[in-house]
C-alpha positions as a printed Julia matrix, in Angstrom:
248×3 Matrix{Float64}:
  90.01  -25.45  -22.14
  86.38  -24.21  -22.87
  85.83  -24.77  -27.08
  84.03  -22.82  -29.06
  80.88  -24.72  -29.55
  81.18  -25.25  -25.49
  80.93  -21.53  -24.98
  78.18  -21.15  -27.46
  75.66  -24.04  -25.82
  77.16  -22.8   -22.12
  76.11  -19.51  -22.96
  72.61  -20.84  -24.09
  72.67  -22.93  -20.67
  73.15  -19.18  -18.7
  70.5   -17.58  -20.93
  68.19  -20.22  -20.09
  68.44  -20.66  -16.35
  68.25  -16.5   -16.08
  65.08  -16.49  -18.34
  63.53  -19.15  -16.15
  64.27  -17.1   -12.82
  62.69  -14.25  -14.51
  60.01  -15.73  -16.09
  58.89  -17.31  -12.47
  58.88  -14.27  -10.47
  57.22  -12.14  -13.51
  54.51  -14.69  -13.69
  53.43  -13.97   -9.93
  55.14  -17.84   -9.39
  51.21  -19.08  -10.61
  52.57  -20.6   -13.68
  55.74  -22.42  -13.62
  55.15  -24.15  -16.79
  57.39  -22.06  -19.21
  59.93  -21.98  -16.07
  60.64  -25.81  -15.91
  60.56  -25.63  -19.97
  63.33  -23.35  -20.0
  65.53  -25.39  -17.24
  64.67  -28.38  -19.3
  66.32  -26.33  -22.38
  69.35  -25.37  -20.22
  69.83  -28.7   -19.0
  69.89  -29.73  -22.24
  72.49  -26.91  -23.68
  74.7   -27.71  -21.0
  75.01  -31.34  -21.7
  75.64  -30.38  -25.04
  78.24  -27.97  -23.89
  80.02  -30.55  -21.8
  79.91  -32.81  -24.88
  81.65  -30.61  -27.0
  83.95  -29.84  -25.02
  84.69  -33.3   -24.35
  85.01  -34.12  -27.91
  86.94  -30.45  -28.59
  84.29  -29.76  -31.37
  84.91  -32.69  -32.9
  88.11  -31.51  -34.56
  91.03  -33.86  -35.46
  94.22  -33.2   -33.72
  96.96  -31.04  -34.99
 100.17  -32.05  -36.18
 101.93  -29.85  -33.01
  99.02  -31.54  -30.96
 100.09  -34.74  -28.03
  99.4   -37.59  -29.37
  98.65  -36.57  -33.0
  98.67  -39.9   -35.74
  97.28  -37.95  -38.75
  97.52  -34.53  -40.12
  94.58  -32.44  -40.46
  92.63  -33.02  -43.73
  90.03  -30.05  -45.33
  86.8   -31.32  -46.32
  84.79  -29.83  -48.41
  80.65  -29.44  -47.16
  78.26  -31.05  -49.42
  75.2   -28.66  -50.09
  73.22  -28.18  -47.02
  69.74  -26.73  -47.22
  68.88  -28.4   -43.88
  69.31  -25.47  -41.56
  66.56  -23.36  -43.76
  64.34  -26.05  -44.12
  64.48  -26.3   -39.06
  64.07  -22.93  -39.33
  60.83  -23.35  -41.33
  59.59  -26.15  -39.29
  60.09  -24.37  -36.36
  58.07  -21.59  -37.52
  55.34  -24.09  -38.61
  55.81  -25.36  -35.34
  54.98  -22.32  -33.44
  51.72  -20.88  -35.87
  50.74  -24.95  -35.3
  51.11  -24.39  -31.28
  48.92  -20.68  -31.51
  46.54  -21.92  -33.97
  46.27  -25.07  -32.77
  45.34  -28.37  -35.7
  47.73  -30.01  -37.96
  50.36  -28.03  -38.23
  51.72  -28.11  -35.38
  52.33  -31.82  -35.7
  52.92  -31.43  -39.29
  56.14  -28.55  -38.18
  57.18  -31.41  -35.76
  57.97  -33.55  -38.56
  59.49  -30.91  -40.7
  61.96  -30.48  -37.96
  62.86  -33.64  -37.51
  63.25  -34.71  -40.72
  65.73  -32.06  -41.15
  67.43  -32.98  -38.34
  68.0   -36.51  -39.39
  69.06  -35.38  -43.29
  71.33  -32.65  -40.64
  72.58  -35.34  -38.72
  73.48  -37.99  -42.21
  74.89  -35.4   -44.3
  77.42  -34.24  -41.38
  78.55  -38.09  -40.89
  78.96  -38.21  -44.36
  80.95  -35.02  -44.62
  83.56  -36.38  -42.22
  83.76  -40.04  -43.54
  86.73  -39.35  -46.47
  88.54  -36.53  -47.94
  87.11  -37.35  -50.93
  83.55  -34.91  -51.52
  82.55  -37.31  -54.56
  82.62  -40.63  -52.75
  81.38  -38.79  -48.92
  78.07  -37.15  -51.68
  77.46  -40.74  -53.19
  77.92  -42.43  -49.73
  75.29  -39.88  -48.31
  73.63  -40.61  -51.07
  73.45  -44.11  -50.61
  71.97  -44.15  -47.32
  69.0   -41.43  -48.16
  67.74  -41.88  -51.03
  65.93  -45.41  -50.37
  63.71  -43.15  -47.81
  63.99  -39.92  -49.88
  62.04  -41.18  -53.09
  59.27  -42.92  -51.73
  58.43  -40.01  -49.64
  59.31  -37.43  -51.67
  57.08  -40.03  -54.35
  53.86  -40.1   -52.03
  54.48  -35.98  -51.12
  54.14  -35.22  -54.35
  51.2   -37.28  -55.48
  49.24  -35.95  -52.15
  50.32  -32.07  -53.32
  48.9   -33.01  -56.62
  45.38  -34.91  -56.05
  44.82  -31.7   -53.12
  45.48  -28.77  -55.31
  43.9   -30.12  -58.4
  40.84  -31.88  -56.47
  40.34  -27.98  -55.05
  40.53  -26.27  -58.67
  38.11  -28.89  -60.02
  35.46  -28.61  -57.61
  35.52  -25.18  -57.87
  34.59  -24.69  -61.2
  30.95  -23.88  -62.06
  29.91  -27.08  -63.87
  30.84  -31.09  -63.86
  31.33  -30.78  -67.5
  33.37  -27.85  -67.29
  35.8   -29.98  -64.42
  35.26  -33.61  -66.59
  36.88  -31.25  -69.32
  39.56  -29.39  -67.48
  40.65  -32.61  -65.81
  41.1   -34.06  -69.85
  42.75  -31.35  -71.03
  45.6   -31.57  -68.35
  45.86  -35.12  -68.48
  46.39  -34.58  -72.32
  49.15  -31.82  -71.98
  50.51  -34.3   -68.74
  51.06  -37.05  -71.23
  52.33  -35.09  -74.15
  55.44  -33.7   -72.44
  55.71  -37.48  -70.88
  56.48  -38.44  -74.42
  58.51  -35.34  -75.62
  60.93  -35.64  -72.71
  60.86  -39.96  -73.38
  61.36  -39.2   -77.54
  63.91  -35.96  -76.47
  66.68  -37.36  -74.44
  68.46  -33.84  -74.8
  66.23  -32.31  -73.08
  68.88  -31.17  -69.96
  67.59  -31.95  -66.45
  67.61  -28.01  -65.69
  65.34  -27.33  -68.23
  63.25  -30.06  -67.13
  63.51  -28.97  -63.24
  62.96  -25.07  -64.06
  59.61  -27.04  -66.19
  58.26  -29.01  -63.23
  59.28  -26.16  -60.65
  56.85  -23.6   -62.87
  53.6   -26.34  -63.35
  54.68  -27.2   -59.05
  53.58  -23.18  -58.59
  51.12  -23.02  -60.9
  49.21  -25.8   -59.6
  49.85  -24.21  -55.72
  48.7   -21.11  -56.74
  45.35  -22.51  -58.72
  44.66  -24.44  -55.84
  44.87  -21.72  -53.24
  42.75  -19.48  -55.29
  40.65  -22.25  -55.44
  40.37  -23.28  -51.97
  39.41  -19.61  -51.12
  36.84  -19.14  -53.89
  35.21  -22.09  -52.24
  33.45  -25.26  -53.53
  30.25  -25.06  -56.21
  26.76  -26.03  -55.05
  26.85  -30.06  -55.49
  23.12  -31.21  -55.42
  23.06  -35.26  -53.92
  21.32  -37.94  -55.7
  18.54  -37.8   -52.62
  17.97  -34.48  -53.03
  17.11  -35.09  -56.4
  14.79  -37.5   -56.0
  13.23  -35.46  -53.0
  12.25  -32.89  -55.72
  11.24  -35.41  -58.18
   8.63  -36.81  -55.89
   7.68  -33.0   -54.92
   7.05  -32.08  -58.11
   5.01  -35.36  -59.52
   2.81  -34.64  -55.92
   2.32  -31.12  -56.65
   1.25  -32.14  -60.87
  -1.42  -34.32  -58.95
């Protein structure tokens, strides 16, 4: 008996194999380049299809079911923001392909990132009935990768958006004092939150998630208003030696 999930990725498979026919003969047969990229994809949705059907959708067996040992436990799903986060590589993906540059690459590794956190969370969500213990196993396993990178991601966001607002003010003074000022207000609220341990962790999320857009939206103004003229120390002395050969 066909599953669900088998008639979803078989229908994909059929979908696939038509587009390619068509896609071939509307092309004049000169390019066959999207044709074998869409058998590829239906070769692919049918193995998947004959996977889940082999595995029934990965569902347990019912009670009334041959050869049933356990009855069918509900688990709840953990919090899964994975799906939005493909959708938006994808789309990175394909403005990366047209543009061309970085981000194509760059929604490569969106996608599979959230593909792997996909992949972890669903074990997870099937190890135990119990959601506590399946989160902190989950858990367990990510967060060793998760901090560092999230770590170096955020450092990165912060030295390119504030590097751009800096050089785009009018005067090195004007950026030596800018960059002071922040670094003053940065280590204030260090030591309010260290000295205010009741500060709650949503008012300190909703506080980082305002400075986060803030500083995206000071840099983006600032990478469009462009850098100031920076004159080089040879330049300098260039006009130094023009002038004292012009006062001879």
């Amino acid at each position: 008996m066909i599953t669900t999930g088998g008639k979803l990725w078989f229908a994909i498979t059929a979908f696939a194999v038509i587009a390619a026919g068509v896609y071939f003969v509307a092309t004049g047969r000169g390019d066959d380049g999207g044709a074998i990229t869409l058998l590829f994809i239906g070769a692919g949705s049918a193995l998947l299809g004959a996977a889940s059907v082999a595995t029934r959708d990965g569902d347990a067996a019912l009670p009334g079911d041959e050869g049933a040992k356990e009855p069918v436990v509900v688990r709840d799903a953990l919090p899964a923001p994975w799906p939005a986060l493909a959708a938006l590589g994808a789309g990175v993906t394909i403005v990366g392909f047209a543009a061309g540059g970085i981000l194509f690459y760059g929604g490569l590794a969106i996608v599979g990132v959230a593909f792997a956190e996909w992949m972890v969370q669903s074990w997870a969500e099937r190890s135990t009935a119990d959601p506590s213990y399946n989160r902190a196993l989950r858990n367990r396993i990510m967060f060793p990768l998760e901090v560092p990178v999230l770590g170096l991601l955020g450092v990165g966001f912060i030295i390119l958006t504030f590097s751009r607002v800096l050089l785009a003010l009018p005067d090195a003074n004007v950026s030596t004092a800018v960059a002071i000022l922040v670094a003053s207000i940065v280590t204030a609220l260090a030591f309010l939150v260290a000295y205010r341990p009741t500060i709650g962790s949503s008012a300190l999320s909703w506080m980082l998630a305002i400075a986060a857009v803030a500083l995206l939206g000071a840099g983006v103004v600032s990478g469009v208003a462009g850098e100031r003229e920076i004159e080089h120390h040879g330049d300098i002395e260039h006009a130094d030696d023009a002038a004292e050969e012009h006062a001879e």
